[in-house]
C-alpha positions as CSV (number, residue, x, y, z in Angstrom):
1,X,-6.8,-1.9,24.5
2,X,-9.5,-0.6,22.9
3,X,-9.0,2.9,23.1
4,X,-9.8,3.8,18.9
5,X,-13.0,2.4,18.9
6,X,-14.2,3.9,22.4
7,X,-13.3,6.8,21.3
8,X,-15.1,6.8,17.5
9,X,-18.1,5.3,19.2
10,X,-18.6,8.0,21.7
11,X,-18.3,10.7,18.9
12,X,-20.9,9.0,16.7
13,X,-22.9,8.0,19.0
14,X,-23.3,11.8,20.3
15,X,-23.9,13.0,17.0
16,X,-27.6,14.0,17.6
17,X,-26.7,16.0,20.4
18,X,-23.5,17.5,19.0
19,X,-22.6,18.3,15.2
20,X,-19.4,16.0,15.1
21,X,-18.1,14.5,11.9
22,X,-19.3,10.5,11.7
23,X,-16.7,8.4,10.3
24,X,-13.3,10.0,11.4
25,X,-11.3,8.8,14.0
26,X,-9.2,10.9,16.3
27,X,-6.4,8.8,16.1
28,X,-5.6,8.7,13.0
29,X,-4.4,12.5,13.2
30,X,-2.5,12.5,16.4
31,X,0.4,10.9,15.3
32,X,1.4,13.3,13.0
33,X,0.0,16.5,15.0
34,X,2.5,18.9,16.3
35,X,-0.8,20.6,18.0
36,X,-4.3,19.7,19.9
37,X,-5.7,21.9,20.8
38,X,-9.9,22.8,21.9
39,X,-10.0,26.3,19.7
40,X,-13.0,29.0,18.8
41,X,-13.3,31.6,16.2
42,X,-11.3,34.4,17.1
43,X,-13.3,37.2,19.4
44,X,-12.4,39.6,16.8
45,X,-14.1,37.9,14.1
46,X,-11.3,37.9,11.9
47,X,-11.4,34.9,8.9
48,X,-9.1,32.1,9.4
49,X,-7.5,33.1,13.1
50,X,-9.0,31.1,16.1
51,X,-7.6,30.9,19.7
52,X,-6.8,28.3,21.8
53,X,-9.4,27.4,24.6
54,X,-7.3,24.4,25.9
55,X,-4.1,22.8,25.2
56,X,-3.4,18.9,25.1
57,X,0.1,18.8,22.8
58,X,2.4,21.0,21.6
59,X,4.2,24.7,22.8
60,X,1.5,27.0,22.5
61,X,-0.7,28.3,24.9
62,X,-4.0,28.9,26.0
63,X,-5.6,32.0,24.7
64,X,-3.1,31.8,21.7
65,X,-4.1,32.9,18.1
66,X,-3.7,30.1,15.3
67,X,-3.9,31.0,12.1
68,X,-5.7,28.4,10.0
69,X,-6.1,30.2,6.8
70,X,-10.0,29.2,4.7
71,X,-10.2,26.3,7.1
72,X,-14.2,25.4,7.1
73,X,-16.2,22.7,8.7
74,X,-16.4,20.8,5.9
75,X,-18.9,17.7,5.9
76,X,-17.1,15.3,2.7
77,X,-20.3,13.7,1.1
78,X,-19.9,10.3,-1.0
79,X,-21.7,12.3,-3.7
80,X,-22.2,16.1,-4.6
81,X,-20.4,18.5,-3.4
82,X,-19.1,19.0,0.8
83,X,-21.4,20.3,3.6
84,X,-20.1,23.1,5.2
85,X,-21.2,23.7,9.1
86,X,-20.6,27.4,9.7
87,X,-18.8,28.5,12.4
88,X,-20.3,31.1,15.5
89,X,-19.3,32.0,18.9
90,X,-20.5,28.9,20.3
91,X,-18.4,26.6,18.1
92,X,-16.1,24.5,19.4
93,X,-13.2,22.7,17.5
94,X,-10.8,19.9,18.6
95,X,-7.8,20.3,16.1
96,X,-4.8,17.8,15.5
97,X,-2.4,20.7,13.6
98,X,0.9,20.7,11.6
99,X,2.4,23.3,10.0
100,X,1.3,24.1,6.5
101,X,4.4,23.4,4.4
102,X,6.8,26.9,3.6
103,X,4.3,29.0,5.7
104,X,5.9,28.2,9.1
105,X,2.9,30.8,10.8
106,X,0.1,28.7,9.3
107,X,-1.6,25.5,10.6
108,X,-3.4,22.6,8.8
109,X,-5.5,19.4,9.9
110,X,-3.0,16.4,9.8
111,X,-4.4,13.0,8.2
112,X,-5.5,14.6,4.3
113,X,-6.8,18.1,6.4
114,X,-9.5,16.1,7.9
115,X,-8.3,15.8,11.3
116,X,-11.2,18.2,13.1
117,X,-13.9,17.4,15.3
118,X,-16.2,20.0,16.3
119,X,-19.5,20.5,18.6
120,X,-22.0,23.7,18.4
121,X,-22.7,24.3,21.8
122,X,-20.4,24.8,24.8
123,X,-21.5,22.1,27.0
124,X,-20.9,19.5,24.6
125,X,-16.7,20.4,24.8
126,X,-16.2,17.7,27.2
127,X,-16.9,15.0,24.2
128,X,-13.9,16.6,22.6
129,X,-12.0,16.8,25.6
130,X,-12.1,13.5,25.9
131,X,-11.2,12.5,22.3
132,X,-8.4,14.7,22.6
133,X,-6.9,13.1,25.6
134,X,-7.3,9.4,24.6
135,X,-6.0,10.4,21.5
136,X,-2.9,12.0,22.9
137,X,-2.8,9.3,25.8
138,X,-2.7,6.7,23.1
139,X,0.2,8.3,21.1
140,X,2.1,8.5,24.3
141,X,2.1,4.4,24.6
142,X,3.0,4.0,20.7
143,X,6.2,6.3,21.0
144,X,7.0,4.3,24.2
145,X,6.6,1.4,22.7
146,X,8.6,2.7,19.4
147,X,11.2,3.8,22.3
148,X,12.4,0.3,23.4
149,X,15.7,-0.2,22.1
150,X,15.7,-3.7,22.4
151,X,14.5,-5.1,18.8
152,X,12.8,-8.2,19.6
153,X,11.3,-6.4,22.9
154,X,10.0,-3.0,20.3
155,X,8.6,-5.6,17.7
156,X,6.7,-7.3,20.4
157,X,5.1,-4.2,22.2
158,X,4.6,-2.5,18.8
159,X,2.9,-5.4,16.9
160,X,-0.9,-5.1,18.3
161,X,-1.0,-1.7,16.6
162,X,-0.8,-3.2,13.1
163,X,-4.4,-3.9,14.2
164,X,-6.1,-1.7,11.5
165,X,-10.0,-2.2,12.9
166,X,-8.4,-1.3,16.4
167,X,-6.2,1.4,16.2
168,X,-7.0,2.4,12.3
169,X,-4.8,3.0,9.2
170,X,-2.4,6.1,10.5
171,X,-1.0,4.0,13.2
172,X,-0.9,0.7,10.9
173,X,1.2,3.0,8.5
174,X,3.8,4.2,11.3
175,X,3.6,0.8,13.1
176,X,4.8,-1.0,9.9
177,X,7.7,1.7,9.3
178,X,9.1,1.0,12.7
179,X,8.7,-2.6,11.9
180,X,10.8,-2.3,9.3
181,X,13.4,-0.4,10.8
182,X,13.7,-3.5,13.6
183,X,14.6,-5.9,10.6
184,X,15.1,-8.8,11.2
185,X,13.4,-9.4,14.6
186,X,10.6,-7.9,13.0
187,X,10.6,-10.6,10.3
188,X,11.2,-13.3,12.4
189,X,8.4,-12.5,15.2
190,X,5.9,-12.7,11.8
191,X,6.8,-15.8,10.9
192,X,6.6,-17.2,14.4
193,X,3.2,-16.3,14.0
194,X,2.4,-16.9,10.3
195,X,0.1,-20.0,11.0
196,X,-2.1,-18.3,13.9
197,X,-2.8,-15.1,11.5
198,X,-6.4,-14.4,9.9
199,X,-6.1,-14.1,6.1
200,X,-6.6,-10.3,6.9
201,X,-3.8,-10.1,9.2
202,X,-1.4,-11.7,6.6
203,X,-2.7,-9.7,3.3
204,X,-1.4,-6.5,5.3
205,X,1.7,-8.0,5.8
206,X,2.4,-10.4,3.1
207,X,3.6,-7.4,0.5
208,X,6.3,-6.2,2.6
209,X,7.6,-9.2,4.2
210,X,10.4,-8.9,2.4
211,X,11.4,-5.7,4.2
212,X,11.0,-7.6,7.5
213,X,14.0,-9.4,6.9
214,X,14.6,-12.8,8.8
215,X,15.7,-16.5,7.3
216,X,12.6,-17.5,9.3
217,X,10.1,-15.5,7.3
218,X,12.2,-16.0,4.3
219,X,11.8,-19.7,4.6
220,X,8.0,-19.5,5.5
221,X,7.0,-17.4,2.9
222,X,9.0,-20.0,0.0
223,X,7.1,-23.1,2.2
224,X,3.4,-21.2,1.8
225,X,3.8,-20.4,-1.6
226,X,4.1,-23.8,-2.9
227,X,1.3,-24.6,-0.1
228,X,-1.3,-22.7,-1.6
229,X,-0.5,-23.2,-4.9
230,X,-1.1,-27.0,-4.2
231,X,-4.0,-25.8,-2.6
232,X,-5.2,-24.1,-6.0
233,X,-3.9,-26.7,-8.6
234,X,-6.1,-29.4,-6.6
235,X,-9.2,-27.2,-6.7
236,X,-8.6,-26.5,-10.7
237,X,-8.2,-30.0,-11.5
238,X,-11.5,-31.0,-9.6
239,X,-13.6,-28.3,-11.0
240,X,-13.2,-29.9,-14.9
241,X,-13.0,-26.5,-16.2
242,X,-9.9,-25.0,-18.1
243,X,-7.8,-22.4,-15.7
244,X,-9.3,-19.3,-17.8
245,X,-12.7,-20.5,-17.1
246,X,-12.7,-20.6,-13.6
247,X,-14.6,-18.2,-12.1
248,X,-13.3,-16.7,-8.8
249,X,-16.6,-15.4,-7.8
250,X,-17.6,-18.9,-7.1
251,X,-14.6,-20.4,-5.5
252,X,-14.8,-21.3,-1.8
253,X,-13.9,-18.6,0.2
254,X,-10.3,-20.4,1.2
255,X,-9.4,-20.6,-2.5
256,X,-10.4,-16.7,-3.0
257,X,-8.0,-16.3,-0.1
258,X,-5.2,-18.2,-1.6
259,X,-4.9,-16.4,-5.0
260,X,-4.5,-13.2,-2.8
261,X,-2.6,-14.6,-0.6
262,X,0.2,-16.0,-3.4
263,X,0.2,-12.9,-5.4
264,X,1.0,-10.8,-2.3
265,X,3.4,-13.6,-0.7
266,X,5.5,-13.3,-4.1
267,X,5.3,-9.7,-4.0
268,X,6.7,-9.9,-0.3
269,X,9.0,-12.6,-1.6
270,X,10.3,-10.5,-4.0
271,X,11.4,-7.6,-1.6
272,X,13.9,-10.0,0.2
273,X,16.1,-9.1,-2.9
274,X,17.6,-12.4,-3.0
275,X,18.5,-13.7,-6.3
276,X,18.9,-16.9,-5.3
277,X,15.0,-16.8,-5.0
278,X,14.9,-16.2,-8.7
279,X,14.5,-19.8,-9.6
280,X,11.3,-20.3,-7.3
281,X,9.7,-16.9,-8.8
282,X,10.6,-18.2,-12.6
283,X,8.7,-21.6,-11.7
284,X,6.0,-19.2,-9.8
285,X,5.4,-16.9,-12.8
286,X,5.3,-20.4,-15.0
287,X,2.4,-21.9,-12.6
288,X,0.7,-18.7,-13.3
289,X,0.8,-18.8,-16.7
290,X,-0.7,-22.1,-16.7
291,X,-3.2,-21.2,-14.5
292,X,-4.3,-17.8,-15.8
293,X,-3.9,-15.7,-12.7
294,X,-2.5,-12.2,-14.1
295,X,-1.8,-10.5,-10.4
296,X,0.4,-13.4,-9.3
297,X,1.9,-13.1,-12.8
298,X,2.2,-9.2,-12.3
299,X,4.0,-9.2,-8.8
300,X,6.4,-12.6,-10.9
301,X,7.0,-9.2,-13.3
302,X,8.1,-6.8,-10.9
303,X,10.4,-9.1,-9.6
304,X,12.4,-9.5,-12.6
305,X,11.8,-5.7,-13.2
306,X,14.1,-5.8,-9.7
307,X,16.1,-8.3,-10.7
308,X,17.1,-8.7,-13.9
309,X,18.4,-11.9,-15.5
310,X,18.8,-13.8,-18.9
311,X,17.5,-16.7,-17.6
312,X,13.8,-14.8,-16.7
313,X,13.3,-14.3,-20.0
314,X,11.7,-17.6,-20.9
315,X,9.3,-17.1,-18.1
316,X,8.8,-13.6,-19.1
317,X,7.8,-14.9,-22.9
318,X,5.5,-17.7,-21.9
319,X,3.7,-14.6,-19.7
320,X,3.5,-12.7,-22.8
321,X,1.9,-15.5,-24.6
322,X,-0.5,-16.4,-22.2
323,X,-1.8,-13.0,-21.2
324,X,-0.9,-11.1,-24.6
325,X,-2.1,-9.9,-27.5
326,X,-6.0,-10.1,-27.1
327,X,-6.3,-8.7,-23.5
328,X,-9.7,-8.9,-21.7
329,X,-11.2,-6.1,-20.4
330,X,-10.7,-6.1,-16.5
331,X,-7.2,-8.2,-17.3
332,X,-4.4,-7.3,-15.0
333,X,-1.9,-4.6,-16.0
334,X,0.4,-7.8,-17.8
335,X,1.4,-5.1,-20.4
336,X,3.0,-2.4,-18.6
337,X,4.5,-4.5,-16.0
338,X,6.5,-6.8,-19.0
339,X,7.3,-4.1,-20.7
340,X,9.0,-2.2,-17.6
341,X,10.7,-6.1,-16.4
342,X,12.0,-6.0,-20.1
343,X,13.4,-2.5,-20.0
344,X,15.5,-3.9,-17.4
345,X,17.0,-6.9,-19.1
346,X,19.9,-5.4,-21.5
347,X,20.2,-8.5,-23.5
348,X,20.2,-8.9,-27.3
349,X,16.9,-11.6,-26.4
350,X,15.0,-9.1,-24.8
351,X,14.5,-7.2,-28.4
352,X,11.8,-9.8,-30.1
353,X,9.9,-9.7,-27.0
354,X,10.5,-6.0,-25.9
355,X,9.9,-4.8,-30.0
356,X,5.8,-5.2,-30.2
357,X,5.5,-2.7,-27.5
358,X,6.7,-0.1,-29.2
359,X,3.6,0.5,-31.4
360,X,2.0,1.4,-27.8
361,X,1.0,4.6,-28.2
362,X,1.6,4.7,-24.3
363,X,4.9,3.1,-24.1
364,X,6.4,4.4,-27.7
365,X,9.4,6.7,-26.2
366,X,10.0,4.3,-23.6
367,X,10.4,1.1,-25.1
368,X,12.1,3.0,-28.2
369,X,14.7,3.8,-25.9
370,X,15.0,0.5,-23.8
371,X,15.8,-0.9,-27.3
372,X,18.6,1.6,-28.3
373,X,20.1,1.0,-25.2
374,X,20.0,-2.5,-26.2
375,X,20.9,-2.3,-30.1
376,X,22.9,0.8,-29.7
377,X,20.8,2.5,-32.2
378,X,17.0,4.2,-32.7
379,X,15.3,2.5,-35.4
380,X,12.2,4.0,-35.2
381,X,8.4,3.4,-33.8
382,X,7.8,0.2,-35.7
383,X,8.7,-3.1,-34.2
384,X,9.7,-4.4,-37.5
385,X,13.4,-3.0,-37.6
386,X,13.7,-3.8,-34.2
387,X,12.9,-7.4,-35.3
388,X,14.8,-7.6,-38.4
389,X,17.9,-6.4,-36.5
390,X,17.5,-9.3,-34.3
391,X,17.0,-11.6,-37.0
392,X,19.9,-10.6,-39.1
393,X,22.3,-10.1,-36.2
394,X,21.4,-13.3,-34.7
395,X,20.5,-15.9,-37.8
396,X,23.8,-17.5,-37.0
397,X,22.8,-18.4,-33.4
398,X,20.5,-21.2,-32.0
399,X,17.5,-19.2,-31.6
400,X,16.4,-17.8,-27.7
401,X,15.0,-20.0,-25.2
402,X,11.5,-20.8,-25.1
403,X,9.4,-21.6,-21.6
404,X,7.8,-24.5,-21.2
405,X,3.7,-24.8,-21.8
């Protein structure tokens, strides 16, 4: 079904004959709309009230009032300021409404108030007539389709809406969250279909595997990680250059896909939760380390951020000394994501490698405080104490861990 881009093509392609906003899509309102309606300006004249010319969803009527409060046919412009279209007697508006938020008699565009289509002349209506019924006729078959009860039956009639060029990003959003909820069919029809997947089709999905659920995708996701890392130590050892001077610009275009592909798969791999995945991750964050890729050491980060343990702390440091001090500009966020992973690890070990972020101005208060939690005092805004408490509290034990180069 290709409903969505019917639909955007007829409204664009109309535009010469009828002032319609280019570049919105119907759909992605009607989801959220508790009212479409056809509406004019209000015979009286009066600012912000318009009445309903024809109905399509919700419990008014025709001939209704809506009050829309300083609603204006606003044009956004990449630069400089909006274009405003003014409104007459012979505008026409199709309207995907909610209710504005603690002012139950107000209305408001859904989808960022930019759910509004609109034509200048009378005869040109039936353009929005028609937008508003394949919008609405298209709703209708997702919440059937949300409707099956059956899991594995609603995963399977719900998937080809994930389709973002299709059906566009409002449905993708409310596709994945009833994905989500049919855990772990859900999880297991993606990994049925993991292999036959465009990289596009898996980026959108990869993040939130995790929430998916399934031993299937579970499984996959482990098995493709160490695929395409393969993948990328082979390519670094034939280019001759060192891992920091590889420039991704210039990979092939299935290598650019993998280093998205891995930081996003251990990001999904991450939201399964499971701690007995916390070995893989710990070798993961080490193999990205070694190979200076600072988003797949980020999502390796927020995993132990999630799920603190002693044992990560090795990995942690070897991040920190690959990636930290002497950041790049354009580096990955390495520092605030350690520093929040080590916030999380209440061990004695964490202070050396927790105590330089404190002279952050941006992360003073709270890494100051991850370390009294830790030492059970404040010792100020200087690492130095921090260190020295370490040192003197710990010279009789064999010193911390250390990752492996």
């Amino acid at each position: 079904m290709h409903l969505v881009a019917k639909v955007c093509t007829c409204l664009v392609a109309l535009n010469a004959f009828a002032r319609l906003v280019p570049h919105k899509d119907p759909a992605d309102g009607v989801l959220d709309a508790e009212l479409v309606v056809v509406a004019r300006q209000s015979p009286g004249g009066e600012p912000g009230l318009f009445s309903i010319e024809e109905m399509f969803l919700g419990n008014q009527h025709v001939g209704d009032s809506i009050d829309l409060g300083g609603f204006k046919l606003s044009i956004t412009q990449e630069h400089g300021p909006d274009i405003v279209d003014p409104i007459g007697p012979s505008t026409r508006i199709l309207l995907f409404l909610q209710r504005v938020k603690n002012s139950p008699a107000q209305w408001e565009p859904t989808y960022f108030k930019e759910s509004f289509f609109w034509v200048q002349r009378p005869e040109d209506v039936g353009l929005l007539r028609r937008a508003a019924e394949r919008a609405v006729e298209l709703r209708q078959q997702w919440e059937n389709a949300a409707s099956i009860s059956d899991p594995k039956q609603r995963v399977v009639a719900l998937w080809p809406y994930l389709s973002i060029s299709t059906y566009g990003v409002s449905f993708f959003n409310d596709t994945d969250s009833e994905l989500q909820r049919a855990a772990p069919a859900a999880g297991q029809y993606f990994a049925k279909h993991f292999d036959g997947m465009s990289h596009n089709e898996r980026m959108s999905l990869l993040a939130k595997a995790g929430a998916y659920g399934g031993k299937a995708l579970h499984q996959k996701l482990r098995e493709y990680l160490e695929q395409q890392e393969r993948a990328y130590e082979k390519y670094s050892a034939a280019s001759g250059k060192p891992p920091k001077d590889i420039d991704w610009n210039t990979m092939p275009a299935n290598l650019q896909d993998a280093t998205g592909e891995i930081y996003y798969g251990l990001a999904g791999l991450a939201r399964f939760r499971d701690r007995n995945d916390l070995p893989f991750i710990r070798l993961t964050a080490l193999w990205a380390a070694n190979y200076h890729l600072e988003q797949t050491a980020s999502a390796a980060l927020d995993a132990f951020r999630d799920m603190p343990d002693q044992a990560n702390l090795p990995a942690i440091e070897r991040i920190l000394r690959e990636f930290l001090p002497g950041r790049k500009p354009g580096v990955w966020n390495i520092d605030w994501d350690a520093e929040r992973a080590l916030c999380e690890h209440k061990y004695p070990e964490t202070v050396p490698l927790l105590a330089p972020f404190v002279a952050e101005d941006a992360m003073t208060v709270e890494t100051e405080s991850c370390l009294g939690e830790i030492v059970g005092r404040d010792l100020g805004r200087s690492p130095k104490p921090w260190l020295d408490w370490y040192t003197t509290a710990h010279s009789s034990a064999p010193a911390p861990p250390t990752a492996p180069n």
